[in-house]
C-alpha positions as CSV (number, residue, x, y, z in Angstrom):
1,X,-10.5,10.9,-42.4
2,X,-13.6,11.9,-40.4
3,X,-15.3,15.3,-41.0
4,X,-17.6,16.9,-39.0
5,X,-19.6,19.4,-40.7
6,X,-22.4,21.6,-39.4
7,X,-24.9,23.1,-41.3
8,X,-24.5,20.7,-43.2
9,X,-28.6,21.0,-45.0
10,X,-27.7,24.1,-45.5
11,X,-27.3,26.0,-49.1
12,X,-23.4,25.3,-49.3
13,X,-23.4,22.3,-47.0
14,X,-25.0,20.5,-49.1
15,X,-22.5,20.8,-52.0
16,X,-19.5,21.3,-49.3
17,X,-20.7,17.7,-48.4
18,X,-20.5,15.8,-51.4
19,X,-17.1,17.2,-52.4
20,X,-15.7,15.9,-49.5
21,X,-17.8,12.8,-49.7
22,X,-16.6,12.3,-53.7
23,X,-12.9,12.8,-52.5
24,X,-13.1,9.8,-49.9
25,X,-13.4,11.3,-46.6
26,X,-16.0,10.3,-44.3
27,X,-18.7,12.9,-43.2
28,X,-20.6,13.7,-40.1
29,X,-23.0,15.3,-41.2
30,X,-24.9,17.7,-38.8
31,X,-28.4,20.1,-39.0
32,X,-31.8,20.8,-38.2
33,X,-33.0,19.2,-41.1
34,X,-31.5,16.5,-42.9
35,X,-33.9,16.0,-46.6
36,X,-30.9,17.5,-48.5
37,X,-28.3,16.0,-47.0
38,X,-26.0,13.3,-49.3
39,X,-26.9,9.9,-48.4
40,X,-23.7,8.4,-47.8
41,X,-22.8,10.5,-44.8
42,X,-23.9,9.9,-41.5
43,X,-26.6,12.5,-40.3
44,X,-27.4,13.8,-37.1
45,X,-30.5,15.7,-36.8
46,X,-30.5,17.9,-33.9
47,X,-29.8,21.3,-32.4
48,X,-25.9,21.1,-32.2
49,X,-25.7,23.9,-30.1
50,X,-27.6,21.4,-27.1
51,X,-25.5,18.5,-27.0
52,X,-22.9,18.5,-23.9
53,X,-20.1,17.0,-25.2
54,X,-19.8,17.0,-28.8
55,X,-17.1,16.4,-29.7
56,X,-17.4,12.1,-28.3
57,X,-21.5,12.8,-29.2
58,X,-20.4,13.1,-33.0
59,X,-18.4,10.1,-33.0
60,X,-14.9,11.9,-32.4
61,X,-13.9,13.8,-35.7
62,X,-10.8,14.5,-37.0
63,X,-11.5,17.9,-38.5
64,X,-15.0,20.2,-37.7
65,X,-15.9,22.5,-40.5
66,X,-18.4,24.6,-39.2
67,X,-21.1,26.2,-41.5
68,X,-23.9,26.7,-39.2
69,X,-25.3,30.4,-39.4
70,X,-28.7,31.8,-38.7
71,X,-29.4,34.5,-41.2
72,X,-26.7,34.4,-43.0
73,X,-28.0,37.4,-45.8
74,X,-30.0,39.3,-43.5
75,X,-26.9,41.6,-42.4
76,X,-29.0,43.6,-39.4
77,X,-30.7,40.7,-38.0
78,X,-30.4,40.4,-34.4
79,X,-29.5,36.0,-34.2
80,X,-25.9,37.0,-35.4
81,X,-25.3,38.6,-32.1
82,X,-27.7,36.7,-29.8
83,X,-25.7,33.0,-31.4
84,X,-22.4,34.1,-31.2
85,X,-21.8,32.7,-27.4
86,X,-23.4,29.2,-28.4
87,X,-20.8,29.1,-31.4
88,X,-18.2,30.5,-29.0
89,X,-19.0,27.8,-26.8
90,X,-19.5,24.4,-29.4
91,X,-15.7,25.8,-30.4
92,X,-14.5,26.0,-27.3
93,X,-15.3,22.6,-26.2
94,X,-13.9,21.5,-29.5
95,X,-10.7,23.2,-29.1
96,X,-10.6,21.3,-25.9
97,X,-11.1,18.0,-26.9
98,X,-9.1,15.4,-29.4
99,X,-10.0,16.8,-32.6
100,X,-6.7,17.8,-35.4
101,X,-8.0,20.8,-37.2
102,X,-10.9,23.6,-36.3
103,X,-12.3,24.9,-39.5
104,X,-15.0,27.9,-39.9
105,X,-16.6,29.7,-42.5
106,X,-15.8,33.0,-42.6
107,X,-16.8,35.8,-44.8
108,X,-15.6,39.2,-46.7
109,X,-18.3,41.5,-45.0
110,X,-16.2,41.0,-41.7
111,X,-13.4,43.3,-43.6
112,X,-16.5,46.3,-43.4
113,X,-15.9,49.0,-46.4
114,X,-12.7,48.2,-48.0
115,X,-11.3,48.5,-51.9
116,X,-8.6,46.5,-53.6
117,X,-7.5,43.2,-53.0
118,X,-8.8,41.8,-49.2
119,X,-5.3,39.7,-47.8
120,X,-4.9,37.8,-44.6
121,X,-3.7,40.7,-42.7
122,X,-6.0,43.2,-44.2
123,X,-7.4,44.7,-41.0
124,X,-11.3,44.0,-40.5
125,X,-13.7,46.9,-39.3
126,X,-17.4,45.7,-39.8
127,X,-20.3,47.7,-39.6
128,X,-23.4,45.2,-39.9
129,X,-24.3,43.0,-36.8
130,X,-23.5,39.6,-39.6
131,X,-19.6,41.0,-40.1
132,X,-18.9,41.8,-36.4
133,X,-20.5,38.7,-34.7
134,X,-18.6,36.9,-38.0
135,X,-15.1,38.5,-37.1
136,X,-15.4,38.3,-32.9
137,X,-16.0,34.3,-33.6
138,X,-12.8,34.6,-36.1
139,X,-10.4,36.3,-33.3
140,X,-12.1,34.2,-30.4
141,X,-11.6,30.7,-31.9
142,X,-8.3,31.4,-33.0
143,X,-7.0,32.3,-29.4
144,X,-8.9,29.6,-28.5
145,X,-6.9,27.4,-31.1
146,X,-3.4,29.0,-29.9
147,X,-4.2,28.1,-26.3
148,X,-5.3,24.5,-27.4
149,X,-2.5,23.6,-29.6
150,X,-5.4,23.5,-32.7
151,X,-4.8,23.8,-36.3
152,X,-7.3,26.3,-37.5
153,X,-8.4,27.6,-40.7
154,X,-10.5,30.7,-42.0
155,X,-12.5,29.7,-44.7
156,X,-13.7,33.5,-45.8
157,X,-16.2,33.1,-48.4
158,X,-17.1,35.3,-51.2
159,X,-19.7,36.1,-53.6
160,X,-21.3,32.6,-54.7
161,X,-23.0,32.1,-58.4
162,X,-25.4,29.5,-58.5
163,X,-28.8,28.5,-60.1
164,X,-30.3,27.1,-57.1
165,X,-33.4,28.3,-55.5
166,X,-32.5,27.2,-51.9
167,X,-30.2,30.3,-51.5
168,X,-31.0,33.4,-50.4
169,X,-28.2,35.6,-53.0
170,X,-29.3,37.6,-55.7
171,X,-28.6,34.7,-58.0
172,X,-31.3,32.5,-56.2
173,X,-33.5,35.0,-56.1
174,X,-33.7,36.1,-59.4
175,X,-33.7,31.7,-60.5
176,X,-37.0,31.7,-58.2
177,X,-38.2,34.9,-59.9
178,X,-38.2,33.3,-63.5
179,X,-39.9,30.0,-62.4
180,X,-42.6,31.8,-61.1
181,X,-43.0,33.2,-64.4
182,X,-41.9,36.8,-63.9
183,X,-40.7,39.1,-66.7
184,X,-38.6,42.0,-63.9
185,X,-36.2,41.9,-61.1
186,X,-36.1,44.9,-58.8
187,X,-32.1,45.8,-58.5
188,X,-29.7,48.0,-58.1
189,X,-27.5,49.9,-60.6
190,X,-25.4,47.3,-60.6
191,X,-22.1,49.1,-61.1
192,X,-19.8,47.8,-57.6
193,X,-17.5,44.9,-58.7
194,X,-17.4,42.0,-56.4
195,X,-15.1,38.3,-56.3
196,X,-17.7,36.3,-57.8
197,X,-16.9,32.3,-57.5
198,X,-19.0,29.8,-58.7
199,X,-21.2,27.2,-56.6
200,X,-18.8,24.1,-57.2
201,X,-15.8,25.7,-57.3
202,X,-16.7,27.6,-53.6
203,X,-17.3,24.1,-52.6
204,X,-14.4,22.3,-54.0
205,X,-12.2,24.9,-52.5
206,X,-13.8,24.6,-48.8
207,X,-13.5,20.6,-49.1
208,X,-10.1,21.1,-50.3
209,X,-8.9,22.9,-48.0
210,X,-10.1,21.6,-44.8
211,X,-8.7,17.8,-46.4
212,X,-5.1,19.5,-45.8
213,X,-3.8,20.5,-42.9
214,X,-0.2,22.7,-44.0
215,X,-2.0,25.3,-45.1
216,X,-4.0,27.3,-42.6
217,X,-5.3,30.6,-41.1
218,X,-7.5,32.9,-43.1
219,X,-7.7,31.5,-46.5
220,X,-9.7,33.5,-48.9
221,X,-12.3,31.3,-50.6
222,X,-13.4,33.3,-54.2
223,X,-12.2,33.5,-58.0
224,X,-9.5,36.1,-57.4
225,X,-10.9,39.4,-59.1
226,X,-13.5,41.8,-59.3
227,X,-16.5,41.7,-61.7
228,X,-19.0,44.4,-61.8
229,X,-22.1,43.1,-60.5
230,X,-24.3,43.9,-63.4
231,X,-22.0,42.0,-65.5
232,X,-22.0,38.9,-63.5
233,X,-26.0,38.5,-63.3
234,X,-26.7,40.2,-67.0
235,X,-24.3,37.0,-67.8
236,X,-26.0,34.7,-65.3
237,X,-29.5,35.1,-67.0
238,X,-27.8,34.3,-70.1
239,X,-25.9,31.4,-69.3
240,X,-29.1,29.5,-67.8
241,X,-31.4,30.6,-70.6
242,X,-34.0,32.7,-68.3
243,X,-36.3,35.6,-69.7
244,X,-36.2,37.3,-67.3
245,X,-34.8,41.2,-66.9
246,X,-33.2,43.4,-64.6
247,X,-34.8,46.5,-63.5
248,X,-31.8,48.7,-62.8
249,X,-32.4,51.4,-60.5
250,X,-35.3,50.0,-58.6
251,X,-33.1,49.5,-54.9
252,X,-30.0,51.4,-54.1
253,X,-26.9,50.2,-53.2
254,X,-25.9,49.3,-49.9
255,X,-24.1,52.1,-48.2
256,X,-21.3,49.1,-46.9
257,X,-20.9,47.5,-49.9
258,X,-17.6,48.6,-51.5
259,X,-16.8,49.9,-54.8
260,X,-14.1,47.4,-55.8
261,X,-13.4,44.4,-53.9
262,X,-11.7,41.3,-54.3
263,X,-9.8,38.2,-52.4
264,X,-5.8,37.4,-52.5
265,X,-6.2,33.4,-53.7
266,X,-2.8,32.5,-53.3
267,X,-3.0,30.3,-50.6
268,X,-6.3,28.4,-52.1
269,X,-3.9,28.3,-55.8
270,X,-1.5,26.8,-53.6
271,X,-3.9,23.8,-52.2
272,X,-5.4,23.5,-55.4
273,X,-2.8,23.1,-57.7
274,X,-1.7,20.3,-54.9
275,X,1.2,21.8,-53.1
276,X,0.5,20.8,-49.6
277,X,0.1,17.5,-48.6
278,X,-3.6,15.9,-48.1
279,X,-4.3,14.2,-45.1
């Protein structure tokens, strides 16, 4: 099986990428850049958002899973809204052509302030410019999926744990902090609880999931339950050793961010533990 995937140099891409990659699948791979890109797939470097006919261009897929995002963790910046009709339109001319399944990456801030467990039907009411542009392309591609006769998935990502530096999360942050030799890390009080997944399992559950195709709709990509934030991190430093501290206190929290949220994973326990059949 063939999978396009855009964004592909990105922070999750690149791990996204080598799942699929490890679990036999072919991947076109598709970015900017292409440096951190797995070797064994088939790169395009370009602006996808230019090319006329993609959908032949990227040597016909059977499935697009499509990362690409500007400013992903800058919630207020103005490229969610001023990209949203080139996404709108790369989707649409997908929906139109050949290809079996339409994957995107979603994520919980298009639910806006909400507490308890997030389900499929929870209803979404964003307030930041990243959750609404993230929830029009949601409702848009899947009309445009019902009209085409698509399968379409939801892929709506949680809070990822991982020691890279290329990220832009807290966890990244504070990993560039210690090696650059700081002993602080400005934060918050630390007290909301979040669904905290880590790095490879985030990944093996989006390459999972978009190598099935019984299984679709909005399907909640996280560990399942909440974990105060100042847990998670005290316990990140820990785990990887750094010397680092927190400085509670220094930022506030975010007047969006809930108290006490967390993702219904029963249709990701259901691809995982193998009951639906892999294409």
């Amino acid at each position: 099986m063939k999978i396009l995937v855009t964004g592909a140099n990105g922070y999750l891409g690149q791990g996204i990428v080598k799942h699929i990659l490890d679990s036999g699948n072919s991947v076109v791979a598709v970015d900017f850049k292409g440096e951190n890109i797995d070797s064994r797939a088939e790169k395009y470097v370009c602006d996808l958002f230019s090319v006329e006919n993609p959908y032949d261009y990227f040597g016909q897929p059977d499935v697009l899973l499509h990362l690409a995002w500007r400013d992903g963790f800058v919630h207020y910046s103005d490229a969610h809204i001023e990209d949203l009709p080139k996404h709108y339109k790369f989707l649409k001319a997908f929906a139109q052509s050949n290809v079996n399944v339409i994957a995107c990456m979603g994520s919980m801030h298009e639910i806006g302030f909400y507490e308890g467990c997030i389900k499929e039907d929870t209803p979404c009411k964003p307030t930041t410019p990243y959750g609404i542009a993230k929830n029009t392309l949601r409702l848009l591609t899947d009309e445009l999926c019902k009209q085409n006769n698509k399968k379409f998935m939801w892929l709506r990502g949680y809070y990822i744990v991982g020691n890279s530096q290329f990220g832009c999360s807290v966890f990244s942050k504070i990993t560039a902090a210690e090696s650059e030799g700081k002993e602080e890390f400005p934060f918050t009080m630390g007290q909301n609880q979040f669904d905290f997944v880590d790095y490879e399992d985030f990944c093996e559950q989006v390459a999972r999931s978009v190598e099935q195709e019984e299984i679709l709709g909005v399907i909640n990509i996280g560990s399942g339950y909440p974990e105060r934030l100042s847990e998670r991190v005290e316990r990140f430093i820990n785990e990887n050793g750094y010397k680092i501290r927190l400085k509670y206190g220094a930022f506030p929290d975010r007047p969006y961010d809930s108290k006490a949220v967390w993702g219904d994973v029963s249709k990701i326990s259901r691809i995982l533990n193998g009951n639906c059949q892999r294409n």
